[in-house]
Structure formats: structure tokens, C-alpha cells
VORO-254766 format. One record per residue: residue number from 1; residue in one letter; x, y, z of N, C-alpha, C in turn. Coordinates in nm, 3 decimals. Layout:
N
loke pos NUM | code A | n.px X | n.py Y | n.pz Z | ca.px X | ca.py Y | ca.pz Z | c.px X | c.py Y | c.pz Z
...
END
This chain:
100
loke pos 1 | code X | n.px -2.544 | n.py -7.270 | n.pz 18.983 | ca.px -2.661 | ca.py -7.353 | ca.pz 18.984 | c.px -2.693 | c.py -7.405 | c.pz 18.844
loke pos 2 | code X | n.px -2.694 | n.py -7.355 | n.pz 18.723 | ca.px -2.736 | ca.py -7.372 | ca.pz 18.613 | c.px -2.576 | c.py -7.378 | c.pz 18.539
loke pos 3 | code X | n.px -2.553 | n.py -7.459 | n.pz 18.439 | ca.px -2.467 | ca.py -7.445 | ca.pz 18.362 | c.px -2.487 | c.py -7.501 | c.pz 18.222
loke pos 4 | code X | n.px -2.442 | n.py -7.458 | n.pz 18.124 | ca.px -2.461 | ca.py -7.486 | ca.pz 17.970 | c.px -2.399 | c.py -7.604 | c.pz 17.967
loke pos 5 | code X | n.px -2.497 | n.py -7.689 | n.pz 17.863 | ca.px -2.483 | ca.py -7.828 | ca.pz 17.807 | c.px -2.423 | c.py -7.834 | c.pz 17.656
loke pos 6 | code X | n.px -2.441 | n.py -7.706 | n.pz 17.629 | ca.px -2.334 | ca.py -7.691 | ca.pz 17.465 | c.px -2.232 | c.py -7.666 | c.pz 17.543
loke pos 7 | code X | n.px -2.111 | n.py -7.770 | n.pz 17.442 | ca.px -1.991 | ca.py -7.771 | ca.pz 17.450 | c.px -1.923 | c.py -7.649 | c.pz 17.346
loke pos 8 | code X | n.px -1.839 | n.py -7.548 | n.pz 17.337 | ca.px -1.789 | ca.py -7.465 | ca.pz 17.305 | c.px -1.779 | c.py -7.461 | c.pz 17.172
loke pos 9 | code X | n.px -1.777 | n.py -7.429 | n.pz 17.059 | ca.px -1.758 | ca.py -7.456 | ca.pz 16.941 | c.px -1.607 | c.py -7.454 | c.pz 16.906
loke pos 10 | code X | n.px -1.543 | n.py -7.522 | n.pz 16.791 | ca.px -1.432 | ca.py -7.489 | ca.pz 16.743 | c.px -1.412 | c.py -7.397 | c.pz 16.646
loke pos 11 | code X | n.px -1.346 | n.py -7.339 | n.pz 16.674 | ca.px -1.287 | ca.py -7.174 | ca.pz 16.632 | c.px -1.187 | c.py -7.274 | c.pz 16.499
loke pos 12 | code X | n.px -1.206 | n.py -7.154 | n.pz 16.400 | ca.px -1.095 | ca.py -7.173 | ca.pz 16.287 | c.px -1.058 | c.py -7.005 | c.pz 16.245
loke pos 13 | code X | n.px -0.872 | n.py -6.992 | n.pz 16.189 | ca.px -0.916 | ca.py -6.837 | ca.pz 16.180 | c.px -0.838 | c.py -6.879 | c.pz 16.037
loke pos 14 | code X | n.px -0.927 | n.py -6.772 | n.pz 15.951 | ca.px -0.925 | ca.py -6.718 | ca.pz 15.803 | c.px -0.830 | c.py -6.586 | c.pz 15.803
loke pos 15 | code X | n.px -0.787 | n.py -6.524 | n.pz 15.701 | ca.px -0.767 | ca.py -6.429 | ca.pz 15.660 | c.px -0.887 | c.py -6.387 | c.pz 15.554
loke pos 16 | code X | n.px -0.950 | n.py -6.253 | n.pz 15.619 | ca.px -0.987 | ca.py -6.119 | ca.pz 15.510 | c.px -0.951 | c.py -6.050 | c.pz 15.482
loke pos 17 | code X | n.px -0.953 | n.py -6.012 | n.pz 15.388 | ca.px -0.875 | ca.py -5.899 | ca.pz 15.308 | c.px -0.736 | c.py -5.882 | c.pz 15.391
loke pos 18 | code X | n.px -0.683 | n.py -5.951 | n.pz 15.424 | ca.px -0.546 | ca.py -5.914 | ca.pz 15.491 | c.px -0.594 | c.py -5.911 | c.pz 15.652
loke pos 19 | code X | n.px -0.692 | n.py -5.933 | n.pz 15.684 | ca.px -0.701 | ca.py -5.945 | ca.pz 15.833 | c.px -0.764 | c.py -6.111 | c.pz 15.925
loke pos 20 | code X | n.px -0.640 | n.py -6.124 | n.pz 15.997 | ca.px -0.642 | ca.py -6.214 | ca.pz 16.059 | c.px -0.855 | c.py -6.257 | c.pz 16.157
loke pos 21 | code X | n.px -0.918 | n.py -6.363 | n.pz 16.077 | ca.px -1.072 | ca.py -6.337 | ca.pz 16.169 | c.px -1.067 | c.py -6.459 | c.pz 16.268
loke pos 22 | code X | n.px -1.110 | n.py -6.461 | n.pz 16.350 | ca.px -1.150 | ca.py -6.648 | ca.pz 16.454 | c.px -1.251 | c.py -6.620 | c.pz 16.392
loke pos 23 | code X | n.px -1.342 | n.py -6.744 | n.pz 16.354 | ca.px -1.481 | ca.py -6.768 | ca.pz 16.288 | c.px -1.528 | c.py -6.920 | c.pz 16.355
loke pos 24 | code X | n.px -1.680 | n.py -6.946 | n.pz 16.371 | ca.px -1.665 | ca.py -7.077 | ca.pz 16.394 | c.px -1.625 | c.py -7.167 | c.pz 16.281
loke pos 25 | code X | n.px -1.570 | n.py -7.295 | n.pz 16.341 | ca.px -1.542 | ca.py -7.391 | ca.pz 16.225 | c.px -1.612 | c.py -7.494 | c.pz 16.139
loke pos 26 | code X | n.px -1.745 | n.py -7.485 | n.pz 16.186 | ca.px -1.873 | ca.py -7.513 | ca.pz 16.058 | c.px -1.948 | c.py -7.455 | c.pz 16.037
loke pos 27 | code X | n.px -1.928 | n.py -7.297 | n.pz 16.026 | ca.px -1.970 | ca.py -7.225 | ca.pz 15.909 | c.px -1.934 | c.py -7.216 | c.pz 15.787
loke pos 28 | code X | n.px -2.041 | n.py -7.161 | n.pz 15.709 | ca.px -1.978 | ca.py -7.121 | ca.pz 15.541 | c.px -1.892 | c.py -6.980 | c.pz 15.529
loke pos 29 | code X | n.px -1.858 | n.py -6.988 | n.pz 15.451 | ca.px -1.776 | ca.py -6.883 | ca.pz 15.454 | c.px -1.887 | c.py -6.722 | c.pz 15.431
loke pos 30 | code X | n.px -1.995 | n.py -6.773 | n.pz 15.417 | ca.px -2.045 | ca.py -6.635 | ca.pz 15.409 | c.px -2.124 | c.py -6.605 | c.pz 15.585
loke pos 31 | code X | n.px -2.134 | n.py -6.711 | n.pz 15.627 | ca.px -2.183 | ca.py -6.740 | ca.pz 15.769 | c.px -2.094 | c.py -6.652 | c.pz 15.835
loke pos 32 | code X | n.px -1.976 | n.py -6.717 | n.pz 15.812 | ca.px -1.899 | ca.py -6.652 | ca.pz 15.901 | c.px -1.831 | c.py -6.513 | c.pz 15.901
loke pos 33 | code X | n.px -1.841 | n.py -6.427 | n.pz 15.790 | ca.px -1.853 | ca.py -6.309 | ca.pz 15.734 | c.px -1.957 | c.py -6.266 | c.pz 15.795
loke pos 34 | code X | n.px -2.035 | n.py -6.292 | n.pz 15.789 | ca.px -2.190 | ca.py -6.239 | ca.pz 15.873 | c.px -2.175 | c.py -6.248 | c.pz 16.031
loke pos 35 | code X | n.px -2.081 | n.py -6.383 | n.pz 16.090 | ca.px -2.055 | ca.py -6.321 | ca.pz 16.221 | c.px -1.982 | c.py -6.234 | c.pz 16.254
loke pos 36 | code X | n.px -1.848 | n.py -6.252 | n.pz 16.189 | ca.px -1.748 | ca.py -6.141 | ca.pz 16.239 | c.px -1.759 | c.py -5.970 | c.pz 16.185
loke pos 37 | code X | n.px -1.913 | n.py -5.915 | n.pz 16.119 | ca.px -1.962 | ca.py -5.802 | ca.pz 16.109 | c.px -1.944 | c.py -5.786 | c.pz 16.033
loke pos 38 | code X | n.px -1.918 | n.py -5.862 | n.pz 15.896 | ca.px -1.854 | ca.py -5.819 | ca.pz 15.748 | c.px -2.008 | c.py -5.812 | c.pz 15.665
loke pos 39 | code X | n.px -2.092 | n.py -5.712 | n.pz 15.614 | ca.px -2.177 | ca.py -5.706 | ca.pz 15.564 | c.px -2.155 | c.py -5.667 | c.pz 15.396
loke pos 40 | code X | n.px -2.065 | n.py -5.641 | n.pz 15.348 | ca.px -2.054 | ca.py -5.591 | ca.pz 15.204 | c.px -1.898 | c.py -5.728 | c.pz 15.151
loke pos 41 | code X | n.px -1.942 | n.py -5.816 | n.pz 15.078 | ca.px -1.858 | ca.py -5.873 | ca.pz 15.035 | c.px -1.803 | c.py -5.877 | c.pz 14.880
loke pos 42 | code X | n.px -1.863 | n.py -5.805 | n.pz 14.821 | ca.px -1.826 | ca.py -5.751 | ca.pz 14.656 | c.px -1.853 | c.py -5.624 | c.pz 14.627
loke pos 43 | code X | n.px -1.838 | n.py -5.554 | n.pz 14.525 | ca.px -1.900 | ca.py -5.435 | ca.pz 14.419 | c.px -1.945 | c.py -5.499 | c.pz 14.346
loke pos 44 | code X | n.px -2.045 | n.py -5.453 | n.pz 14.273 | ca.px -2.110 | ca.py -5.481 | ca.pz 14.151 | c.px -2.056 | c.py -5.468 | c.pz 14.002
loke pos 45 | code X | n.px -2.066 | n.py -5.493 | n.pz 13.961 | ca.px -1.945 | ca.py -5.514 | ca.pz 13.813 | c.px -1.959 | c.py -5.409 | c.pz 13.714
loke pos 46 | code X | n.px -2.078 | n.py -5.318 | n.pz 13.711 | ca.px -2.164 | ca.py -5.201 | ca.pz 13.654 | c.px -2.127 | c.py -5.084 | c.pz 13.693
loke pos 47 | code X | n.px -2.201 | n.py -5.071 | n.pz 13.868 | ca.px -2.197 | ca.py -4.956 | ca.pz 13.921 | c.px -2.098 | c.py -4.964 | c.pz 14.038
loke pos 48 | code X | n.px -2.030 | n.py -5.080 | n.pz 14.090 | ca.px -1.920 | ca.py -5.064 | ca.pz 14.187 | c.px -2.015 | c.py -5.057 | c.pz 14.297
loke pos 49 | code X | n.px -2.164 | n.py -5.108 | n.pz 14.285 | ca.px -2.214 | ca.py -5.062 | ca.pz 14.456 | c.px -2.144 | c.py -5.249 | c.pz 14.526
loke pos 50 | code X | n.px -2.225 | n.py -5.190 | n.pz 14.711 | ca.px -2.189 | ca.py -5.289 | ca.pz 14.795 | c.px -2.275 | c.py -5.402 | c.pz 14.696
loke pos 51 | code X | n.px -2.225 | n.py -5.497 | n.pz 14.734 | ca.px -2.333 | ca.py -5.653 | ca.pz 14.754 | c.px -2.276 | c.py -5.714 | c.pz 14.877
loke pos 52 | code X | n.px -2.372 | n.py -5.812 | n.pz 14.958 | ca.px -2.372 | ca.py -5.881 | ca.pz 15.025 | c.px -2.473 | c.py -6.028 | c.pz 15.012
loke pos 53 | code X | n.px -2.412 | n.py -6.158 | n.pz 15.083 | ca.px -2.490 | ca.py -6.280 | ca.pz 15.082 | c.px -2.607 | c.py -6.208 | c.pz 15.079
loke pos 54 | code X | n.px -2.730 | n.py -6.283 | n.pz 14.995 | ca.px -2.862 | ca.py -6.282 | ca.pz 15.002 | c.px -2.915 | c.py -6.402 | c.pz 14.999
loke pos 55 | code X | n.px -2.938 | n.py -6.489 | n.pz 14.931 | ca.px -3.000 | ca.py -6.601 | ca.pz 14.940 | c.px -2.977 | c.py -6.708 | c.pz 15.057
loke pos 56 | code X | n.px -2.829 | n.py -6.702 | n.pz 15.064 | ca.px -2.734 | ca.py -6.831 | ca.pz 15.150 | c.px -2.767 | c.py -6.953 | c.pz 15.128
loke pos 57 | code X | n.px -2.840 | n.py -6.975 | n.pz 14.982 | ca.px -2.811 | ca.py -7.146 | ca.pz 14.942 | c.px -2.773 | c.py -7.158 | c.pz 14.773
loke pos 58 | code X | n.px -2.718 | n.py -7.069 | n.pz 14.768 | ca.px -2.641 | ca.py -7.084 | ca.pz 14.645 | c.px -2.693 | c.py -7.044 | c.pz 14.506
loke pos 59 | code X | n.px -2.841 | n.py -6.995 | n.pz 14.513 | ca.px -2.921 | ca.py -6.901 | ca.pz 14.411 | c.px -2.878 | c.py -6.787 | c.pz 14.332
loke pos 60 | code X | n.px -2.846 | n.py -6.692 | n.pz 14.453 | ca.px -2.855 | ca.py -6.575 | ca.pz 14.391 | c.px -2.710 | c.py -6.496 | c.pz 14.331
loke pos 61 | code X | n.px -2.618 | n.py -6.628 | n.pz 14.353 | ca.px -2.480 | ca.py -6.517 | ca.pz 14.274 | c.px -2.436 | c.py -6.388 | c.pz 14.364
loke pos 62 | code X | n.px -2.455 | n.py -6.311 | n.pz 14.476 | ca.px -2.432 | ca.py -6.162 | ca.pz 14.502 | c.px -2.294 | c.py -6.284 | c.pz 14.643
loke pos 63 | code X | n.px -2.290 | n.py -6.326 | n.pz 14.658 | ca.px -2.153 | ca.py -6.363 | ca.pz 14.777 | c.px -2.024 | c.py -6.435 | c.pz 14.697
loke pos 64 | code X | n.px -2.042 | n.py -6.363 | n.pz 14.539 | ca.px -1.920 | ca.py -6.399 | ca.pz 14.466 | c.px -1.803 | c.py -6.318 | c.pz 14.589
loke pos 65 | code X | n.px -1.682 | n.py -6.428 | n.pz 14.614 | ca.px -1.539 | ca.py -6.367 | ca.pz 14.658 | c.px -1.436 | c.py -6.431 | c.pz 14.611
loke pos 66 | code X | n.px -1.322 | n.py -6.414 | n.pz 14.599 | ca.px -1.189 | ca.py -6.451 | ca.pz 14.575 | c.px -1.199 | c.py -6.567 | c.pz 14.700
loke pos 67 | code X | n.px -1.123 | n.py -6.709 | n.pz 14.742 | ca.px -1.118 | ca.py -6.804 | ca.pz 14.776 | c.px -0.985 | c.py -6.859 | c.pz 14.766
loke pos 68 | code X | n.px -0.872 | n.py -6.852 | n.pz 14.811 | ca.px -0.755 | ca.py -6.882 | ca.pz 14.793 | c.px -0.717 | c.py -6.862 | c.pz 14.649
loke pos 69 | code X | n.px -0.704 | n.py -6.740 | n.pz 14.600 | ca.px -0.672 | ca.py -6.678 | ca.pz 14.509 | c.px -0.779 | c.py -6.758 | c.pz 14.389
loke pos 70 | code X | n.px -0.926 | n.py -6.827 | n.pz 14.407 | ca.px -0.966 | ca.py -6.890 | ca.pz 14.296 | c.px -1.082 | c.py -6.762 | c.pz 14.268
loke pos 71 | code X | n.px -1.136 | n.py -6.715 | n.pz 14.239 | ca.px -1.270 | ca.py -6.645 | ca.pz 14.191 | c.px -1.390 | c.py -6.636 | c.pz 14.193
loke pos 72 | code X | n.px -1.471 | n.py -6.559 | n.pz 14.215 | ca.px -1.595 | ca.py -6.647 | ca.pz 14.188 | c.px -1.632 | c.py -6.727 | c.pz 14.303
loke pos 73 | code X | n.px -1.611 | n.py -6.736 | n.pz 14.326 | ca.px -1.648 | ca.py -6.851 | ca.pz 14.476 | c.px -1.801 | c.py -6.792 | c.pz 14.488
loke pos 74 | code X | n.px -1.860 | n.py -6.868 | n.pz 14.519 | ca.px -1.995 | ca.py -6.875 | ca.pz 14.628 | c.px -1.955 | c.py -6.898 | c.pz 14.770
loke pos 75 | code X | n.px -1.970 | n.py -6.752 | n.pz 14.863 | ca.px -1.933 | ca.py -6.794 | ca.pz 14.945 | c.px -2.029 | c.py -6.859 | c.pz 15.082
loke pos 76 | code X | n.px -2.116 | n.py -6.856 | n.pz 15.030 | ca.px -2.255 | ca.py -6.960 | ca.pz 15.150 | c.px -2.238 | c.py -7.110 | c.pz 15.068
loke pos 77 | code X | n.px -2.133 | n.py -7.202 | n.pz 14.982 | ca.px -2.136 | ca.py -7.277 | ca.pz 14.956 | c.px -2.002 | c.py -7.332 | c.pz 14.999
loke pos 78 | code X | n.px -1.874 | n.py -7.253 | n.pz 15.017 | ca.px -1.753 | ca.py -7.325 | ca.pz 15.115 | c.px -1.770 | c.py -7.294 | c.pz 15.258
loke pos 79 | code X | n.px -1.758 | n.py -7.421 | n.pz 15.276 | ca.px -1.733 | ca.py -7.435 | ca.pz 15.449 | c.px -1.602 | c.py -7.374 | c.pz 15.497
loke pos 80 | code X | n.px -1.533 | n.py -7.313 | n.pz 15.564 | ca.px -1.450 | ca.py -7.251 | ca.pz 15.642 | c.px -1.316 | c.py -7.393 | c.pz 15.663
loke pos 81 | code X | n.px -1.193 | n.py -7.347 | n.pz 15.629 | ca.px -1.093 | ca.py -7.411 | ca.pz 15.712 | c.px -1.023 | c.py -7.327 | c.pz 15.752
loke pos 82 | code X | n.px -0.904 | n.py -7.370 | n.pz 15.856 | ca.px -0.817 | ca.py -7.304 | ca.pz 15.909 | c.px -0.735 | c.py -7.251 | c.pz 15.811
loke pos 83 | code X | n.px -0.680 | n.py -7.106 | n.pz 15.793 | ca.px -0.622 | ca.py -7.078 | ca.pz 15.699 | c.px -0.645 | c.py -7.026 | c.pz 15.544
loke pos 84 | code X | n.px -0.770 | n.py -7.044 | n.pz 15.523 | ca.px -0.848 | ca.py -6.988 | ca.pz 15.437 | c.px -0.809 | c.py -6.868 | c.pz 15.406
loke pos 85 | code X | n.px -0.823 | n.py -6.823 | n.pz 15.315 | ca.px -0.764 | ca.py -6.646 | ca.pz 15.226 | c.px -0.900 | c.py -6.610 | c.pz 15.184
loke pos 86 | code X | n.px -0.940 | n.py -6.504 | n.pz 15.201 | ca.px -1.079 | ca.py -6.460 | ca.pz 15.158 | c.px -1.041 | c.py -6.320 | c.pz 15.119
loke pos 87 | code X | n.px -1.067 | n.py -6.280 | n.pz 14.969 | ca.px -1.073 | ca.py -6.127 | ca.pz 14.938 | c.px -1.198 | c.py -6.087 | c.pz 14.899
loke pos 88 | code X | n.px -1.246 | n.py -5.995 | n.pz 14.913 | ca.px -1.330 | ca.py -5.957 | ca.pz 14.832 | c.px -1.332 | c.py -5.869 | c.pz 14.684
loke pos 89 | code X | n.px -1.440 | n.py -5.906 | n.pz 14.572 | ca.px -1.411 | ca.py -5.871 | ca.pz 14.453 | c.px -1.493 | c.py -5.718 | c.pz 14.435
loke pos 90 | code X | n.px -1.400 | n.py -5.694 | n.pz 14.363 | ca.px -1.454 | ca.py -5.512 | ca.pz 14.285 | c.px -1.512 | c.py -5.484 | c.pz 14.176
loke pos 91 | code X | n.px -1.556 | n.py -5.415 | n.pz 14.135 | ca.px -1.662 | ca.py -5.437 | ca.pz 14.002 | c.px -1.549 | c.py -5.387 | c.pz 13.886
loke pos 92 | code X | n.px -1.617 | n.py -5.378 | n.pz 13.769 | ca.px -1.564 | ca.py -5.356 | ca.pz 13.670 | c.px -1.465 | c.py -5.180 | c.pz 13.646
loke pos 93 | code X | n.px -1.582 | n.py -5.093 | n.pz 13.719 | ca.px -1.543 | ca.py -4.979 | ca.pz 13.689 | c.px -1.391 | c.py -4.946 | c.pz 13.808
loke pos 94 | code X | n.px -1.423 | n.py -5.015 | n.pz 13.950 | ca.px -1.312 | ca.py -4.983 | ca.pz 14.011 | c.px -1.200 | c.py -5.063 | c.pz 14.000
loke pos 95 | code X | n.px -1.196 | n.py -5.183 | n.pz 13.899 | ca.px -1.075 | ca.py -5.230 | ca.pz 13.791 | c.px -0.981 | c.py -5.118 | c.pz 13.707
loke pos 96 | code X | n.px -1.100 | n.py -5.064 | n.pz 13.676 | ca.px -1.054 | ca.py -4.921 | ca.pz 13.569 | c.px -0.982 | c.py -4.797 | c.pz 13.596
loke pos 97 | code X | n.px -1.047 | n.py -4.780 | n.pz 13.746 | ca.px -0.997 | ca.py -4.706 | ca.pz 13.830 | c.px -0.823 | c.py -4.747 | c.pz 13.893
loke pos 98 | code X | n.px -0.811 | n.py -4.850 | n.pz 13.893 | ca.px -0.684 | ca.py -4.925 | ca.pz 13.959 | c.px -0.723 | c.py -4.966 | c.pz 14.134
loke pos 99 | code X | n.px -0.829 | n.py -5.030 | n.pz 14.142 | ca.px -0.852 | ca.py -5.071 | ca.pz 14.249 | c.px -0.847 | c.py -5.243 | c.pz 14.247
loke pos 100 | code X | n.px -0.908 | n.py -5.325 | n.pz 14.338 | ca.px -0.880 | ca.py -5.456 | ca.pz 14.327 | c.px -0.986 | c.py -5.540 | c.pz 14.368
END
């Protein structure tokens, strides 16, 4: 009797950290981290704690990630393509440690 008038979204899939995600395909890349349950996307550069997106318009600096091997990225400021590489970054001390 009733049926939906949204048409399906298009799916794009990324790699995280080495794992294959489907995400929708106009989200940001921190959007879509936030759908597929990814809540901690860096360490802190000090103490190695979690960070995750906070602001999501490009303020607050904490959704720094790796971006096809570039750095730094803001990730509530790239939009998602197919194929995308997403790592997340480690703070200073677990550099020291030999982590990544």
C-alpha cells in the first residue's frame, strides 16, 4: 500500500585502515566514518588519546586523517570517492613506540 519516494542512494566503497567500507556517495569522509561505526579517527599527538570529528565544518582540527597517503586531511571537508584510502593518524608518543 505505501511505498518510498526516495530513490536509493549511491553507495561508494573506501578503504579503512585496510578494510574494505560501502559508504554513501555524498558524504564527507567523516560522515561516512560516522555511518559505518567508526567513532575514534586519530590519537592525540601528546597523550595518544582517541579523537573523533567534532565540529563537522572544518573548525576544530580533531578529524585530522591520512587521505590517499596525503596527511592532515580534514576529514568533514573531503567528499567520499570510490576508492578512497583512509588511515587513521597516531600521536606523537605511539610514533615512538613504533606504531603508525
Amino acid at each position: 500500500m505505501f511505498r518510498s519516494i526516495e530513490s536509493p542512494k549511491a553507495r561508494v566503497t573506501i578503504t579503512v585502515d585496510g578494510n574494505d567500507v560501502e559508504v554513501d556517495a555524498t558524504a564527507s569522509v567523516a560522515a561516512a566514518l560516522f555511518g559505518a561505526g567508526v567513532t575514534t579517527v586519530r590519537r592525540s599527538v601528546v597523550g595518544d588519546r582517541p579523537r573523533a570529528p567534532y565540529c563537522l565544518m572544518g573548525i576544530c582540527f580533531e578529524c585530522l586523517v591520512t587521505i590517499d597517503g596525503v596527511p592532515n586531511r580534514q576529514a568533514c571537508l573531503v567528499p567520499v570517492r570510490d576508492g578512497m584510502t583512509v588511515s587513521f593518524q597516531r600521536g606523537a608518543r605511539a610514533m615512538e613506540e613504533g606504531g603508525q
